[in-house]
C-alpha positions in Angstrom: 40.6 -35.2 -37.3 43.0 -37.6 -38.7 43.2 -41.0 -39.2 46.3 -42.9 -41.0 45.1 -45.5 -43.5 47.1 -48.0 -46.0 45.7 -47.7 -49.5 44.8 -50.8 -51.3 47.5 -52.2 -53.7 50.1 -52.9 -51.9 52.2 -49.4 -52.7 52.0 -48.4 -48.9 50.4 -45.2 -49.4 49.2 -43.4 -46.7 46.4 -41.1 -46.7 45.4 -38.3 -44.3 41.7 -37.9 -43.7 39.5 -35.9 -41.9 36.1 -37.1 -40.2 33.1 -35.0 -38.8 31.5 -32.8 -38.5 30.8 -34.0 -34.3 28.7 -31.7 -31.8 29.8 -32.4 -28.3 27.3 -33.2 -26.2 25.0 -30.5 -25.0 24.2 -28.5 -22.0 25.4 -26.0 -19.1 26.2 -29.2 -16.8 28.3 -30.7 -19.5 32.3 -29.8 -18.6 33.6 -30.6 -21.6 36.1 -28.2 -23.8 33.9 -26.5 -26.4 36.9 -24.2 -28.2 39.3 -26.6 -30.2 40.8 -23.3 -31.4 41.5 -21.9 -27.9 41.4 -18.2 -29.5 39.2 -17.6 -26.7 41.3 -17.6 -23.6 42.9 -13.8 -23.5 39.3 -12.6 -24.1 37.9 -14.5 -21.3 40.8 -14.0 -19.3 40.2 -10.1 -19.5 36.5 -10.0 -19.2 36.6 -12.0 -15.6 39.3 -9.5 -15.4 37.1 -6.6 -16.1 33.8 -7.5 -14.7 34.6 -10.3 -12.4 31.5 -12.1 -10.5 29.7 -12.1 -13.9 29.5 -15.0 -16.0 29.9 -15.6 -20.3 27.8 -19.0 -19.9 24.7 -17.8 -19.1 22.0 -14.8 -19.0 19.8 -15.8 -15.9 21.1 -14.0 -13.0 18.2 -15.1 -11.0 20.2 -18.2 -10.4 22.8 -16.7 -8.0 20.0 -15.4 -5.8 18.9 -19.4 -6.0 22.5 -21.0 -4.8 22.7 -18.3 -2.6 19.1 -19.3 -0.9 20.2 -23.5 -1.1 23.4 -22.4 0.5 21.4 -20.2 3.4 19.1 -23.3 3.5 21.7 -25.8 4.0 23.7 -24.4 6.4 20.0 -23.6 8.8 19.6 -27.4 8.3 23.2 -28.5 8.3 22.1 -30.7 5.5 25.0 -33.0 4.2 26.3 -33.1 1.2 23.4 -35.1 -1.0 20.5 -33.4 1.0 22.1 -30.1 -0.4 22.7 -31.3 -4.1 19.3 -32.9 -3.8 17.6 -29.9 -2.3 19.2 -27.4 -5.2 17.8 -29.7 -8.3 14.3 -29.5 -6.7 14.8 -26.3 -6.5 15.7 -25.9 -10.1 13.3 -28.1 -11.4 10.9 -26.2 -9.2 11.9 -22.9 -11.0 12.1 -24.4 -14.5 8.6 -25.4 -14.3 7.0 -22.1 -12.7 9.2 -20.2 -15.6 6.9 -22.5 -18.0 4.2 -21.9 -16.5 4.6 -18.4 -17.1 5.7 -18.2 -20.4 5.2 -21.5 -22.1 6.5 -20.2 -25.5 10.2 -19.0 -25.3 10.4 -15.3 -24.9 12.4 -13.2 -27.7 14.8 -11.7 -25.0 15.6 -14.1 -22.5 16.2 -17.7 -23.2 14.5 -20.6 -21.5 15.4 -21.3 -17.8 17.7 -24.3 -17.3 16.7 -27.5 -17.6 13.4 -26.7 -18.9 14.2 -28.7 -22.3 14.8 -32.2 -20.6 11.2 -32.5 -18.9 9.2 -30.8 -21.9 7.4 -33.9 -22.2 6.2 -33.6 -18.6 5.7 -30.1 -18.6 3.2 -29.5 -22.0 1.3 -33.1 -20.2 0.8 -31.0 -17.1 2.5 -32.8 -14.0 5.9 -32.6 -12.9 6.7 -35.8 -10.3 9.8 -34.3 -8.3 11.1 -37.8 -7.6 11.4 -38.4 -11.0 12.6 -34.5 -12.8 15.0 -34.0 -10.1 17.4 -37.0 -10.3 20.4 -36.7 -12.1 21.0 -38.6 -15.5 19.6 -38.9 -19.2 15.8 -39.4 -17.9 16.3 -36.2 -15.6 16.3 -32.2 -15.8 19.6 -32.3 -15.7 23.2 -34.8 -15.9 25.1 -33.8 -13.3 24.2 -33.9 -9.9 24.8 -30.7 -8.7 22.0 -29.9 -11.4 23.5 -26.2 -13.0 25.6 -24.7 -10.1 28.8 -25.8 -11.6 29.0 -23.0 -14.4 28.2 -20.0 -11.6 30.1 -21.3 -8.5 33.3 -19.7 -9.5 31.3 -15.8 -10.1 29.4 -16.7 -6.8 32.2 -17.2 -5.0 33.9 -14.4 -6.6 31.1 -11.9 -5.6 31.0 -13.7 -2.1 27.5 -14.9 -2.5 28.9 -17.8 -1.9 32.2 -19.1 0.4 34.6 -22.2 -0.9 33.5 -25.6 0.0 32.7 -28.9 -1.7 28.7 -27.8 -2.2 27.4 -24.1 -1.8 28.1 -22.2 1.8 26.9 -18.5 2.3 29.4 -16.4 1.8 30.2 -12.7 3.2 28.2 -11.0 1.1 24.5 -13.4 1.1 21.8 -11.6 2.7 19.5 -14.5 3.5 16.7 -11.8 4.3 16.5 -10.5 0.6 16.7 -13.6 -1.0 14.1 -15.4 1.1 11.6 -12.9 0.5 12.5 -12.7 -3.1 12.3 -15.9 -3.6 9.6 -16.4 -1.4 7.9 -20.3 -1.7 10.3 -21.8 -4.1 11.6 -24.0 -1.5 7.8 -24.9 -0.5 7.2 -25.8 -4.5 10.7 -27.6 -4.0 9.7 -30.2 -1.8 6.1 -30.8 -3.4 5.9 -34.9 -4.5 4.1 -33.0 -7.9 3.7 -30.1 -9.5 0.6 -29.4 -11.4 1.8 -26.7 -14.2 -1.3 -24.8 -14.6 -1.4 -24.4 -10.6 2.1 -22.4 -10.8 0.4 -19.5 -12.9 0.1 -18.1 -10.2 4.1 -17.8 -8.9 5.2 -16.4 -12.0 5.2 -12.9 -11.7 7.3 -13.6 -8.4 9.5 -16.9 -9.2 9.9 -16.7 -13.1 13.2 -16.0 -14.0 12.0 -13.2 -16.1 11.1 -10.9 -13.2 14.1 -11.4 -10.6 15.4 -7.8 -11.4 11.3 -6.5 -9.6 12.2 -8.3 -6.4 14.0 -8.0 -3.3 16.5 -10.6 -4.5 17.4 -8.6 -8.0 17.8 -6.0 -5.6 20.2 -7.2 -4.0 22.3 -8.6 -6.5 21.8 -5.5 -8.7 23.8 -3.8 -5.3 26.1 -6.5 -5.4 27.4 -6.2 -8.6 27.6 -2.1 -9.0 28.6 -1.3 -5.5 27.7 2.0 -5.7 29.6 4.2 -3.0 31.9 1.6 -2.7 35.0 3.2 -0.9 38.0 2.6 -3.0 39.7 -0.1 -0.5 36.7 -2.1 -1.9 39.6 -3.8 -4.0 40.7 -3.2 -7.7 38.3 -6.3 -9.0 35.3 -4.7 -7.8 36.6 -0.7 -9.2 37.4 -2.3 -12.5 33.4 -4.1 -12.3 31.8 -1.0 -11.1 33.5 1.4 -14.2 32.4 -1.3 -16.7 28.8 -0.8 -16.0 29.2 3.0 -15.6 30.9 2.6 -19.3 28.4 0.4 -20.8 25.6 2.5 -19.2 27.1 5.8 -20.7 27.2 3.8 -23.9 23.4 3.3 -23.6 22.8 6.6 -22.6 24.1 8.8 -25.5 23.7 6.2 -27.7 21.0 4.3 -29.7 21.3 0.6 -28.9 18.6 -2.0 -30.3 21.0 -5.2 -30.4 22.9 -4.6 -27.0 26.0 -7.0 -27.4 26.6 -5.6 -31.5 25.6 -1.9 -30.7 27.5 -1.3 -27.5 30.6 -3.8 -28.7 30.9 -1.0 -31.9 31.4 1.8 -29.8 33.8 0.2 -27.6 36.1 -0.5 -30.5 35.7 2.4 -33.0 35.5 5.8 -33.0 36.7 8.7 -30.7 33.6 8.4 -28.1 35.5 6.6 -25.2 38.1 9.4 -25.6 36.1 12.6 -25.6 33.3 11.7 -24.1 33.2 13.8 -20.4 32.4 10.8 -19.1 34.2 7.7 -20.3 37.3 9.8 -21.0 37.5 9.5 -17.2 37.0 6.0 -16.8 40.2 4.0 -16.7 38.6 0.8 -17.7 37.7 2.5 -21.2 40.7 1.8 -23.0 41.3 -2.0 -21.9 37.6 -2.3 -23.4 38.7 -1.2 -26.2 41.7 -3.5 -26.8 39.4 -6.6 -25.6 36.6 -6.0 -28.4 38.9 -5.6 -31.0 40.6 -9.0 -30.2 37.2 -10.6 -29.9 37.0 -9.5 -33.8 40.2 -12.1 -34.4 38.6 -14.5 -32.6 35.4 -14.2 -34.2 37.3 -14.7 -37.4 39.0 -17.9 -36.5 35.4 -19.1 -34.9 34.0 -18.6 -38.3 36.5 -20.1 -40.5 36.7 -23.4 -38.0 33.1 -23.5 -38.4 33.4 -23.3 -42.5 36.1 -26.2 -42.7 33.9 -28.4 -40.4 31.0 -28.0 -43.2 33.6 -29.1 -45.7 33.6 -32.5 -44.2 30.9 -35.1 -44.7 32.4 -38.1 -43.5 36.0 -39.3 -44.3 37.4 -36.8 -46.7 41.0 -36.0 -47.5 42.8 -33.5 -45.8 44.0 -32.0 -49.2 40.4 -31.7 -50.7 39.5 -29.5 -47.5 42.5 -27.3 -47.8 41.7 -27.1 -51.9 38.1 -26.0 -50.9 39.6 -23.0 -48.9 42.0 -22.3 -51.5 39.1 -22.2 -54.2 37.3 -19.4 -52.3 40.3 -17.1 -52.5 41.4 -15.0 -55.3 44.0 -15.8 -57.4 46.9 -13.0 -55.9 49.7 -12.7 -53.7 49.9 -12.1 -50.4 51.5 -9.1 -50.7 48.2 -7.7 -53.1 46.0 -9.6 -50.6 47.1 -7.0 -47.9 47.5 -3.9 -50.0 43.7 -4.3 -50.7 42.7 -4.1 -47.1 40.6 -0.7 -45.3 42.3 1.8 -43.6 42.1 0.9 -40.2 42.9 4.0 -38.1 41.9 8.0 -39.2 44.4 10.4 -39.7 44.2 11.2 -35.6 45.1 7.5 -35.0 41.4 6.7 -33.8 40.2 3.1 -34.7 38.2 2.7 -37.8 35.2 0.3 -38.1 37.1 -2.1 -40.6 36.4 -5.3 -39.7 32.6 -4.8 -39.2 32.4 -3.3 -42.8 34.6 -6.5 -44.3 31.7 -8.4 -42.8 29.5 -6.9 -44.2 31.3 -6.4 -48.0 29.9 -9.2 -49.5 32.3 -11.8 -50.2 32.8 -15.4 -49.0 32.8 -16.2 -45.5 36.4 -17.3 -46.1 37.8 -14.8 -48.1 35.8 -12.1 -45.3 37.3 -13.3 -42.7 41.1 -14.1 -43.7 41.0 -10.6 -44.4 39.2 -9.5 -40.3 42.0 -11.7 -39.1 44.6 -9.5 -41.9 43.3 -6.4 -40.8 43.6 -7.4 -36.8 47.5 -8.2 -37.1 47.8 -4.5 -38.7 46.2 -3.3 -35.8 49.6 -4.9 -33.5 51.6 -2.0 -34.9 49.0 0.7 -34.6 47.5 0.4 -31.7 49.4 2.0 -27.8 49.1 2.5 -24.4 46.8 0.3 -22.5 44.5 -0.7 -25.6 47.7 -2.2 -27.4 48.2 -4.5 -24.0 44.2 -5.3 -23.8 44.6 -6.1 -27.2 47.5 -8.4 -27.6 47.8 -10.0 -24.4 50.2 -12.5 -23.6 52.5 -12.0 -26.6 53.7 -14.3 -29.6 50.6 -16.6 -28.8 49.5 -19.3 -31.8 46.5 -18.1 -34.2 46.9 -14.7 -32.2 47.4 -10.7 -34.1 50.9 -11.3 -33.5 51.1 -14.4 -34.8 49.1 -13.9 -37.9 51.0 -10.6 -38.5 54.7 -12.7 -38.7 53.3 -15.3 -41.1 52.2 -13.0 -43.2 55.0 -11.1 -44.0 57.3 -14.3 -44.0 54.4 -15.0 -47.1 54.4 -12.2 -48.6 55.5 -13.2 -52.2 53.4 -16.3 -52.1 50.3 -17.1 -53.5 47.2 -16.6 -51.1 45.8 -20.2 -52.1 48.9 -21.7 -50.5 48.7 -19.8 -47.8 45.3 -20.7 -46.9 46.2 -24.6 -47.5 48.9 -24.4 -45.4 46.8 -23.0 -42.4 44.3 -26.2 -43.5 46.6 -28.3 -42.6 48.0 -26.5 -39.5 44.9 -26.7 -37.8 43.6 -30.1 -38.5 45.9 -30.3 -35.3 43.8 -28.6 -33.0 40.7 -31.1 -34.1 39.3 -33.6 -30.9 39.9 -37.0 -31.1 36.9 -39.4 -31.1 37.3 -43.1 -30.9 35.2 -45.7 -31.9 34.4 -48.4 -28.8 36.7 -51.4 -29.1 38.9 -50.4 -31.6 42.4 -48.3 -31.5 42.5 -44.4 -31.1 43.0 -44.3 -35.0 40.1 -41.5 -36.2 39.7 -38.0 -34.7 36.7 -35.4 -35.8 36.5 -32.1 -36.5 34.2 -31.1 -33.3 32.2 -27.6 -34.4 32.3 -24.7 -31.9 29.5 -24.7 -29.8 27.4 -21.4 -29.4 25.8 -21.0 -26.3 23.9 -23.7 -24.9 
């Protein structure tokens, strides 16, 4: 982010500059912060809360029903610890390339399976050698050696498809019988010296990750996850899992949905649905929903104007010249007129109004746009009751958080926007990850871009 230089001449001046833009390395077995913001940890925080046992990292589900099978596998063989992590990245490697195999361009809806990127090469040639796909590193499927366990272990072992232990143990709630026959010859294709791609045509309609929810094993974990009949002594994590899928299929039912995530996400936050709706007026879960989406608007906000600063920087460039940027994409007002401009955001009945989707969608400079989502969410602190309010704000007075943005603010309301938005330049050049150079003093640090997805 910064680096502290002496400026030729003798007069001891010293400059602040910024470096980047930096991607952090990729992949799901990469553990390695991705956030420099940290906006993101209530929201997280409340959706493992919500629907715990289900991860943010990833769509494939069909790769619990795998660690669950390696786990089965290992304890039938009492395999030790490197027979087990060598067994799982077979395994992977063997389900990467049947998922190839049976859809060798990337489908619209569901991305690649992992690892499927690092052994391309192999793959479009025809012949996977195990030996050499399965071992961990920069010439394998995959870096780390537990191949792509790492970012489901803690929802496995949440949903007890898995116990604690230093590699995967069946837990109280594997049933080996549905996953073997789900997965049924994956582990034979595992321990194969090669795989010929256009021989595993023929697995895909039963090993692909695209069609686990048609087999015994999606099943299962489709069970697993709704519990349905689930006495209420099933424990408040799973009651709290089971009403968020009853909310979001509700959603889906009485509603048209064609982007799930933006569709369902907009009738969660706005509107009176979730409280006269027969249905999700009953379900306690609704409101807490509700607080949670509208937060996620905040952080979308700060996401987006990180990501805008980075783009500023092309190589070493003055901190002031970034924060002037910013400044340049506002108008030329007070904070005070910058707020009195904002949407309503709440109907006469005190029901949430869409306002931060339509100031995305106004027109004007990502900058300007979203300084007024992030505006428009610290109105929201004083508006906002009950359970949503505590959904919304969580823990209280948090940096960059509604709360947070709401006091400064009002401390700034006679000031000039412009120096407002300079000033939160140079606050957050703090938050920027440090980089050093090999063999020469911690001096320079970058401004890393968010990752999305991976």
């Amino acid at each position: 982010m910064v680096e502290r230089m002496v400026a030729d001449g003798g007069v001891g001046q010293v400059l602040d500059l910024v470096d980047g833009p930096s991607w952090s390395r990729p992949g799901l077995d990469v553990a390695a912060g991705r956030y420099p913001l940290s906006v993101e940890r209530h929201v997280m925080r409340m959706v493992d809360h919500l629907v715990p046992g289900v991860t943010a990292v990833t769509p494939h589900a069909r790769y619990y029903a795998l660690h669950g099978l390696i786990a089965a596998q290992a304890d039938a063989e009492d395999l030790t610890v490197p027979a087990a992590q060598t067994l799982l990245r077979r395994a992977e490697v063997a389900l990467a390339a049947v998922s190839f195999a049976h859809h060798p361009q990337a489908l619209e809806w569901l991305p690649r399976a992992h690892g499927v990127d690092a052994p391309a090469r192999r793959l479009h040639a025809g012949t996977v050698t195990m030996s050499e796909a399965e071992v961990p590193g920069k010439d394998g499927y995959v870096r780390n050696s537990w191949g792509f366990w790492g970012p489901y272990a803690g929802s496995e072992i949440a949903l007890g498809i898995l116990g604690t232990g230093p590699m995967p143990v069946p837990g109280p709630r594997l049933e080996t019988t549905a996953l073997r026959a789900g997965l049924d010859g994956l582990l034979e294709l595992a321990a194969e010296d090669t795989l010929h791609v256009d021989d595993l045509a023929s697995f895909g309609d039963r090993l692909c990750v695209c069609v686990g929810g048609e087999h015994p094993d999606g099943a299962w974990l489709a069970n697993l996850m709704c519990e349905p009949g689930a006495p209420a002594e099933a424990g408040p994590r799973s009651a709290t899992r089971r009403q968020t899928i009853q909310l979001l299929a509700r959603v889906v039912a009485t509603h048209p949905v064609r982007y799930f995530t933006r569709d369902i996400g907009h009738v969660l936050a706005f509107g009176d649905f979730l409280t006269t709706d027969a249905v999700t007026s009953g379900i306690d879960a609704a409101g807490a929903w509700r607080g949670v989406v509208l937060r996620n608007y905040s952080v979308g906000a700060w996401r987006r104007l990180w990501s805008w600063l980075v783009e500023q920087v092309d190589g070493l460039l003055p901190i002031e010249e970034v924060a002037d940027r910013f400044a340049a994409e506002l108008p030329d007002m007070t904070v005070d007129a910058f707020l009195s401009y904002l949407p309503a955001t709440q109907s006469t009945t005190g029901t949430p109004l869409p306002a931060e989707h339509d100031l995305r969608w106004a027109g004007d400079s990502l900058p300007l746009a979203e300084l007024r989502v992030l505006a428009t969410s610290a109105r929201r602190v004083d508006e906002l009751t009950g359970r949503v309010r505590d959904a919304f704000l969580g823990q209280r007075g948090v940096e960059l958080g509604p709360e947070w943005v709401q006091r400064r603010l009002d401390e700034a309301r006679p000031m000039k926007l412009r120096d407002v938005a300079r000033r939160l330049t140079y606050g957050r050049r703090a938050r920027c990850r440090v980089g050093r150079r090999p063999g020469r003093p911690p001096r320079r640090r970058r401004m890393v871009p968010h990752r999305e997805g991976s």
